[in-house]
LUMGUKOL-292070 format. One record per residue: x, y, z of N, C-alpha, C in turn. Coordinates in steps of 0.05 Angstrom, whole numbers, plus 32768, in hexadecimal, padded with zeros to 4 digits. Example, Ala and Ser with C-alpha at 12.3 -4.5 7.8 and 13.67 -1.06 7.14 Angstrom:
REM residues 2
81087F8E809C80F67FA6809C81087FBE809C
81017FD3808E81117FEB808F81028001809D
END
This chain:
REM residues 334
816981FB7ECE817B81E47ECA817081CC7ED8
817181B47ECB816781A07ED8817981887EDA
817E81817EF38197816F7F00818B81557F0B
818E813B7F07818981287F1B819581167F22
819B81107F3681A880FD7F41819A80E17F3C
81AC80CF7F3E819C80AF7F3B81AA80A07F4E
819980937F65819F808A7F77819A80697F7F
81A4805A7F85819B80367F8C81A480327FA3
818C802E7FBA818E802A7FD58182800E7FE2
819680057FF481857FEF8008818E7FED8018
81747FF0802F81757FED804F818880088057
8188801F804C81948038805781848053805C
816A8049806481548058805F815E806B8081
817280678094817E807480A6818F808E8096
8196808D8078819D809E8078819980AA8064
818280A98060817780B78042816F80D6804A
816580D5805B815980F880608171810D8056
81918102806C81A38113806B81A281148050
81A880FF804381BC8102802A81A981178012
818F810E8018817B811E7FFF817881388007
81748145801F817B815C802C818E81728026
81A7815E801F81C0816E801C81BD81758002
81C281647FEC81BE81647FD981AB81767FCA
818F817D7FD7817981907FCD818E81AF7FD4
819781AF7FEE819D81C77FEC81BB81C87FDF
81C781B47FD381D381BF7FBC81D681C07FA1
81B681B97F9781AF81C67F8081A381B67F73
81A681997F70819A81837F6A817C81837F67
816781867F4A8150818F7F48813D81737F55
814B815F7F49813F81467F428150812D7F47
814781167F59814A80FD7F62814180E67F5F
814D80DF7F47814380BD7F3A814A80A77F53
813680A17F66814F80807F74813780667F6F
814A80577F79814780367F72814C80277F88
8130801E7F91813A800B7FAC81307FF47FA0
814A7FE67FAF81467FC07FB581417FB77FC7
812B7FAC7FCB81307F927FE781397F9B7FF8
812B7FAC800381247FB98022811F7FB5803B
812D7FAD8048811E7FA5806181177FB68076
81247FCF807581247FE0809081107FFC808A
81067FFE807080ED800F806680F880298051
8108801C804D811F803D803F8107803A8020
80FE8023801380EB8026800680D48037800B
80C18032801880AE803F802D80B7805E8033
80C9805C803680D7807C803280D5808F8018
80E5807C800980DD80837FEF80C9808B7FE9
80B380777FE7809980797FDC8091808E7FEB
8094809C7FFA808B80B2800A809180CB8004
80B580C47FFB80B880E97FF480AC80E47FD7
80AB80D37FC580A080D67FA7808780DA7FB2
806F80D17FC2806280DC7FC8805A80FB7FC9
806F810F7FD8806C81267FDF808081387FC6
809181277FB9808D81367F9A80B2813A7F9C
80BA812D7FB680E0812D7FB980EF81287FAB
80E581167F9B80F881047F8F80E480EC7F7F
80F880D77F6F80DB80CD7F5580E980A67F65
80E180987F6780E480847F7680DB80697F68
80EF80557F6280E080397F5380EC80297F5E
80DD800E7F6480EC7FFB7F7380F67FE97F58
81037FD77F6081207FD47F4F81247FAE7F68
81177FAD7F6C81137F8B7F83811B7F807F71
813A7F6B7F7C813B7F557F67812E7F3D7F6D
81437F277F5A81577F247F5A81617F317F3F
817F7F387F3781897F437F28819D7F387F22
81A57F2A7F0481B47F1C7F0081D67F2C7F00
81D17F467EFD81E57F5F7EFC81EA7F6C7F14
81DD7F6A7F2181DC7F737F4281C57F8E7F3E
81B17F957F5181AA7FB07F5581AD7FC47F46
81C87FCB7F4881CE7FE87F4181CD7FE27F1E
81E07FD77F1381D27FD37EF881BA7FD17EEE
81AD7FC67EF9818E7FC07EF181817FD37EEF
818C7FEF7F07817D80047F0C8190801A7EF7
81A6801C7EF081AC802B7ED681A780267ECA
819E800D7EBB819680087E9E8178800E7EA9
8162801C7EB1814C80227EB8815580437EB0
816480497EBE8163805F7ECA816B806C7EA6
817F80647E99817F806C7E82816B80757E6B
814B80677E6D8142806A7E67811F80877E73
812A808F7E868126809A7E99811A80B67E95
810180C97E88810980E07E8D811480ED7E9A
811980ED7EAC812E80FA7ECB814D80F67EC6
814880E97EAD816B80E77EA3816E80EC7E88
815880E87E7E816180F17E5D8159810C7E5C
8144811C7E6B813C81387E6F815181487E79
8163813C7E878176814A7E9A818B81607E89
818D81797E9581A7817D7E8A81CA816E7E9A
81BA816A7EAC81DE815F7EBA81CF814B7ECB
81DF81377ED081D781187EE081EE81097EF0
81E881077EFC820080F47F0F81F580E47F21
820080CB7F2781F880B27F2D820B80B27F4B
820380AF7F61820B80B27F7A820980A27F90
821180927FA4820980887FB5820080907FC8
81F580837FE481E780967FFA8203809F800D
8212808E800982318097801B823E80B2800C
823480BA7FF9824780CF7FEA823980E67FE2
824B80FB7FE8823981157FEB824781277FDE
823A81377FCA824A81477FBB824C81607FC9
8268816E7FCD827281847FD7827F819B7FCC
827081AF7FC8827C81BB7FAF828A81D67FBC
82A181E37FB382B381F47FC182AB82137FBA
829D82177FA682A482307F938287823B7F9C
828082577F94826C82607FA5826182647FB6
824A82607FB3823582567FCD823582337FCE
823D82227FC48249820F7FC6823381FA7FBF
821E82037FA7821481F77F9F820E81ED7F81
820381E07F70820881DC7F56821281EC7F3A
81FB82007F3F81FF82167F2F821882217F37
822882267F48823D82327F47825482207F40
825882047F48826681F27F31826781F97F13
825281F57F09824C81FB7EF88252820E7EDF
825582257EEA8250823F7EED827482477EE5
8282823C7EF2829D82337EFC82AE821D7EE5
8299820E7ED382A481FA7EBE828B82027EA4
828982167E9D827A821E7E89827982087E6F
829681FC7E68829981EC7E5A829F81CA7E57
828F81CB7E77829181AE7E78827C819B7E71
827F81867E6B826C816C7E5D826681607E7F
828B81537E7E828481427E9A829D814B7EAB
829681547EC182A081597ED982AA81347EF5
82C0813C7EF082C6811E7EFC82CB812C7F15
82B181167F2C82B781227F4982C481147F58
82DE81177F6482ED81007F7382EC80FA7F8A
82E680E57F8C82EA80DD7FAC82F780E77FC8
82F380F57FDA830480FB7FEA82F180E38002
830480CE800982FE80B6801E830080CB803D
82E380C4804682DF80CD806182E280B5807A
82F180B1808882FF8097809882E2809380AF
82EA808180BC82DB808380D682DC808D80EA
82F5809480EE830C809D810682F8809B8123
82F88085812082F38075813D82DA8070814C
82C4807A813582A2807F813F829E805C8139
829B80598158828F803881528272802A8157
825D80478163824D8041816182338053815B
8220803F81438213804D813481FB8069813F
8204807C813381F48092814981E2809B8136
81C980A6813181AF80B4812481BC80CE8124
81C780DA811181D580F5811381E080FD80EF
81E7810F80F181F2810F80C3820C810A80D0
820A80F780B3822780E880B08239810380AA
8235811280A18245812F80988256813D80A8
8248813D80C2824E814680DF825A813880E8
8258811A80EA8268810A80FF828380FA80FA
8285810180D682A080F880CE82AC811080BC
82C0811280C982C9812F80BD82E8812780B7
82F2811880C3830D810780B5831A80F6809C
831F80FD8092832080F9806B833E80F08063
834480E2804B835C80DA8047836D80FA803F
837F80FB803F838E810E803B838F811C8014
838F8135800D8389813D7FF6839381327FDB
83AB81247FDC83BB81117FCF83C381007FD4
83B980EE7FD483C380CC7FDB83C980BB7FB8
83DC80A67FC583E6809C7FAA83D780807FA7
83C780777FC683C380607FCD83AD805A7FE0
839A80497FD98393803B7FC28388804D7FB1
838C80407F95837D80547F83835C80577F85
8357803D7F8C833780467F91832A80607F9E
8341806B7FAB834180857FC08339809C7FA6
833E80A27F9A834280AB7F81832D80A37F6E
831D80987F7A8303808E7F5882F680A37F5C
82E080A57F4782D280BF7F3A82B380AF7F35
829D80C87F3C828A80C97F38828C80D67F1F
827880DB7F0D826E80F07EF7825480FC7EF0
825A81187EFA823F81247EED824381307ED3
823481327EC1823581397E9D821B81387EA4
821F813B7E84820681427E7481FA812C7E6B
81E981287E6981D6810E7E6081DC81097E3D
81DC81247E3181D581237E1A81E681237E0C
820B81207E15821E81177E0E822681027E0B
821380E97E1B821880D37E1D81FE80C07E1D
81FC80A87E1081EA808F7E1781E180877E26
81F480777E4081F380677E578206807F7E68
81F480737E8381F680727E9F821380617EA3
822380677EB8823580567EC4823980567ED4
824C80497EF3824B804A7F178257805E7F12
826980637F018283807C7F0B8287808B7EF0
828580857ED78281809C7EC8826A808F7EAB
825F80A47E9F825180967E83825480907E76
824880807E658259806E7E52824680757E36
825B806E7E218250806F7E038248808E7E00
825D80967DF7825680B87DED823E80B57DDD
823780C77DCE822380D07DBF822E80D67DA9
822980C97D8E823780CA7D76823880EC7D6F
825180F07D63825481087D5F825E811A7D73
826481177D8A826A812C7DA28282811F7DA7
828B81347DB982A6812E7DC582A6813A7DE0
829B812E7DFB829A813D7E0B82B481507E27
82B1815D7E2682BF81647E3282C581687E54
82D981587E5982DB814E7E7D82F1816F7E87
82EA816C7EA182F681737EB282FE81687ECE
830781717EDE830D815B7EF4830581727F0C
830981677F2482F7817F7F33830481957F41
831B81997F37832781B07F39832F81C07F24
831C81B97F17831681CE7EF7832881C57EE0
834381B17EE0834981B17ECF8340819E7EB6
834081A37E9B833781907E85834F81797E81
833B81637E91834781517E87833D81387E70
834C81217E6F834681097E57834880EC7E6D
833580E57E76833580D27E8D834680BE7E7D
834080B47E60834180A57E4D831F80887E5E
8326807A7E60831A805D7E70831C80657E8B
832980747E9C8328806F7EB18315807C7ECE
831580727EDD82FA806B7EED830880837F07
832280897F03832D809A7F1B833C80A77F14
834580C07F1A834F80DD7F15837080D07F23
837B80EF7F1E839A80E27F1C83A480F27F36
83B380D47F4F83AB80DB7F6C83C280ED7F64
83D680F67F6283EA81097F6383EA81277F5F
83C881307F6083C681497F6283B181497F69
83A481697F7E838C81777F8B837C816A7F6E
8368815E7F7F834D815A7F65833581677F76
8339817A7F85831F817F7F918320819C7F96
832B81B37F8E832281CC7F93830781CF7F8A
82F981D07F7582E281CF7F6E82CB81C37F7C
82D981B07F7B82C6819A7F8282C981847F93
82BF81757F9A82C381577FAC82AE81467FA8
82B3812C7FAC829A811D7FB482A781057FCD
829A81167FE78296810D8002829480F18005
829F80E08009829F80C1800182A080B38025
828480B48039828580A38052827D808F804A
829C807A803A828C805C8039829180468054
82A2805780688297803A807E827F804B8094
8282806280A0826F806780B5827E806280C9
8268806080E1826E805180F98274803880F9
8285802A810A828880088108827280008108
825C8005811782477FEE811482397FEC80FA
8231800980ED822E800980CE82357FFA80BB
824D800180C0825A7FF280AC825B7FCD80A9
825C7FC680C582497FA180CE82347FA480B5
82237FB180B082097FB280B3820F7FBC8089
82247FCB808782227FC88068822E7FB58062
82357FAC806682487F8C8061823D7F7C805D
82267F7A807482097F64807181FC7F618056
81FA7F84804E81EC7F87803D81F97F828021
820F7F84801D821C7F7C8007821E7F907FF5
82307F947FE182347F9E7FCB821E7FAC7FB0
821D7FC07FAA81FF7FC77F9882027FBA7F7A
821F7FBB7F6B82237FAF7F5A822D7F967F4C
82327F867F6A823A7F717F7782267F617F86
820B7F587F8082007F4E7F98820E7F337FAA
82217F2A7FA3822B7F147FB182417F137FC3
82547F2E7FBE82647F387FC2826C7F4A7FDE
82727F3F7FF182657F49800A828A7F628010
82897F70801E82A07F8A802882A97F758039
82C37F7E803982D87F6C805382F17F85805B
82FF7F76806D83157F7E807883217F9A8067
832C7F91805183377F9C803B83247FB98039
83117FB8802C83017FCE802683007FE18045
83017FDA805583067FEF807183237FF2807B
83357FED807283517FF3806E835580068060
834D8000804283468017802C833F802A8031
83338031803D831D804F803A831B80568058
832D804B8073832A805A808F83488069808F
8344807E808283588095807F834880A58086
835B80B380A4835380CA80B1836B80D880BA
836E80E080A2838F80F680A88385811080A6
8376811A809D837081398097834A813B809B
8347815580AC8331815F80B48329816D8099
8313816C809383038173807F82EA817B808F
82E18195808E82BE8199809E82B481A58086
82C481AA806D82B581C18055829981C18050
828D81A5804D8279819680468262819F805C
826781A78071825081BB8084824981D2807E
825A81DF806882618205805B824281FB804C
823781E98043821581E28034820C81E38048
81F581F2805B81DF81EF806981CD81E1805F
81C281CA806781A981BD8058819781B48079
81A081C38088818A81C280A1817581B98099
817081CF8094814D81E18097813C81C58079
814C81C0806A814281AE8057813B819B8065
814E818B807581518171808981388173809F
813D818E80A48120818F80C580FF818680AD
80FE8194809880E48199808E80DB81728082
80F68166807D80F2814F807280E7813A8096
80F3814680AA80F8813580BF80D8814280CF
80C9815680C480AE815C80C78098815780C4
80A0814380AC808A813080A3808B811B80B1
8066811580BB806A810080D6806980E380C2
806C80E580AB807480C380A1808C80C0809B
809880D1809480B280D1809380C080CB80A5
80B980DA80BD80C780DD80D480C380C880E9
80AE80B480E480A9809D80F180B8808680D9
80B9808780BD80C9806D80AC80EA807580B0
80F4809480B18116809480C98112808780DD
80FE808880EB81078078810781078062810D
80F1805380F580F9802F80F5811A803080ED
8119803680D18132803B80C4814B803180D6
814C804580EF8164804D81058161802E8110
81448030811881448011812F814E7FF68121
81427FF8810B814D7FD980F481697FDB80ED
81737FF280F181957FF180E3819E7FEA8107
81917FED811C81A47FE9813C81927FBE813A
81817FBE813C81797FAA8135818C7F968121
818D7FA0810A81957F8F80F981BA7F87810A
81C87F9B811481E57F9F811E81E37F898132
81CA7F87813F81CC7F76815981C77F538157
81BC7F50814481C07F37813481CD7F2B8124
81DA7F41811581F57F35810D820B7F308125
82087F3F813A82217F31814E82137F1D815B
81FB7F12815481F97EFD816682087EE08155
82137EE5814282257ECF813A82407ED6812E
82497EBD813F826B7EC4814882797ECF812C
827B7EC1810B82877ED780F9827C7EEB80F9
826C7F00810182697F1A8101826F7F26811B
82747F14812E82847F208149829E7F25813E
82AC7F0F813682CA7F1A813382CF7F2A811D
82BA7F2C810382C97F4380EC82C37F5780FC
82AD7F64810F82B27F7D812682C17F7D812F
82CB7F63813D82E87F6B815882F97F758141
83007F6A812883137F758113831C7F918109
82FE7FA1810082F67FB680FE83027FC98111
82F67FBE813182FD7FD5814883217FD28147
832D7FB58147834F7FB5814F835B7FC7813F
834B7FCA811F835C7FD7811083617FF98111
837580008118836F802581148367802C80FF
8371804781028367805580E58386805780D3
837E804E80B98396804A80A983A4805C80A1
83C0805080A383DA8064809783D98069807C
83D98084807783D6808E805683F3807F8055
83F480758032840E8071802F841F808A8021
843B808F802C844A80A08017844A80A58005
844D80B47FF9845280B47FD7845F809D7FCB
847F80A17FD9849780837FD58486806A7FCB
847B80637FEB846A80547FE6844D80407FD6
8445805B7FD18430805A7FBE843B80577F9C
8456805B7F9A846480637F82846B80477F81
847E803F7F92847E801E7F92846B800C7F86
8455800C7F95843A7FFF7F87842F80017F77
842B80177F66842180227F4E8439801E7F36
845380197F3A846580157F2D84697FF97F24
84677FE87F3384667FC27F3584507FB97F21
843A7FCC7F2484257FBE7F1E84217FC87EFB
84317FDE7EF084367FE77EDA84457FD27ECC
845A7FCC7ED984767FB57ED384637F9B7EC9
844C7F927EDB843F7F747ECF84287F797EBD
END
């Protein structure tokens, strides 16, 4: 079976080892990524594991009238690593697929939806819960606090990745594929096995478990200083579009302990990648340019205070159901 992920990175070359690590040991044959405008060597990285045969690597440097990440799916569509594929999914470096069933790797997904096209993997938001400063360690390990299994609010909590089949569909998309393939009708599931009909939509329906099967591990803030430092960097499909306040309100839900995502050993993958002495010297700029880059952005005062902001705020109150019912109700009414 042949699986590949398609990836678009910048300036996170601190955390590429983990994420490609994990990922090998859960089943993932093949790794299409796309870096832009690099400054901290996560390119250089690249070119190194495509070097040693890891993964297939094209730079993708704008400017891009679409932002990055488009530029690099409409590439990637044309792609053997995606039109060869039997199953494909398009992933960020913050998000890590976690699979429940088995040995807790692809084939047993799989294995588990005999009759699925596309498997919609949902979000479960991993918070910060209070790590405020950036440490060289897997993000897997050091955030284990997650929004709670049903939330009504925000829906974004609730968006979906998609892995399918290539050959059900035309185009690549951030969160699912687009333009069936004349003549087919593919068939979805959601990641707790049931068949569903997303119809258009980009997120599963928060009012029930979407994750016995499956999950997709979602650390989009990190540590506070990280997160300074993705903000800098801006948006992949958005290049103008910088994270604020709002987006770390959103997603620092830490009501329920989640460690499942450790039940994948990808050690021994991680030591062999962290063995290679080029590798293991372009992580260590990596680390220094991401503490570097943090320490210059506080040297001017708007990036002092969106930090003081960051640290004042706790970790956010899931809303009620009631609650969440309110909001989702109003916004049906206009």
């Amino acid at each position: 079976m042949r699986s590949t992920l398609v990836l678009t990175v910048k300036n996170e070359g601190a955390f590429l080892l983990e994420w490609l690590a994990h990922h090998r040991a859960c089943g993932f044959s093949g790794v299409l990524a796309f870096s832009n405008d690099c400054a901290d060597g996560t390119d250089a990285m690249l070119d190194r594991l495509h070097a040693m045969g890891w993964l297939t690597h094209i730079r993708n440097d704008g400017p891009h009238e679409e932002g990055p990440q488009w530029a690099a799916l409409k590439e990637a569509d044309r792609h053997p690593l995606v039109r060869q594929a039997d199953w494909v999914l398009f992933a960020d470096i913050d998000e890590f697929v976690n699979i429940h069933v088995g040995a807790r790797r692809l084939p047993d997904l799989l294995a588990a939806l005999p009759d699925a096209d596309a498997i919609a993997l949902t979000w479960r938001l991993f918070g910060n819960a209070g790590v405020v400063e950036y440490q060289d360690r897997p993000v897997t390990e050091t955030f284990t606090m997650a929004a709670p299994v049903t939330l009504g609010w925000p829906w974004r909590a609730q968006m979906i990745k998609t892995l399918h089949r290539p050959s059900q569909f035309r185009k690549l998309g951030v969160h699912r594929p687009k333009q069936p393939a004349p003549g087919t009708e593919a068939r979805w599931f959601d990641g707790s096995g049931r068949a569903v009909d997303l119809g258009q939509r980009l997120f599963s329906d928060f009012r029930q478990d979407n994750y016995r099967l499956v999950q997709l591990n979602h650390y989009a803030l990190g540590a506070a200083e990280s997160y300074l430092v993705k903000c800098d960097r801006g948006r992949a499909n958005r290049e103008a579009q910088a994270f604020d306040m709002g987006y770390w309100v959103e997603r620092n839900l830490c009501v329920a302990e989640d460690r499942s995502i450790l039940g994948l050993d990808s050690t021994a993958i991680r030591q062999e990648l962290h063995a290679d002495s080029v590798l293991k010297t372009l992580h260590a700029q990596a680390v220094a340019w991401r503490r570097s880059r943090f320490a210059e952005l506080m040297a001017e005062e708007p990036w002092r205070a969106f930090f003081a902001r960051v640290l004042m705020v706790g970790p956010s109150r899931a809303l009620t159901a009631a609650e969440a019912a309110r909001i989702t109700a109003h916004r049906r009414q206009t």
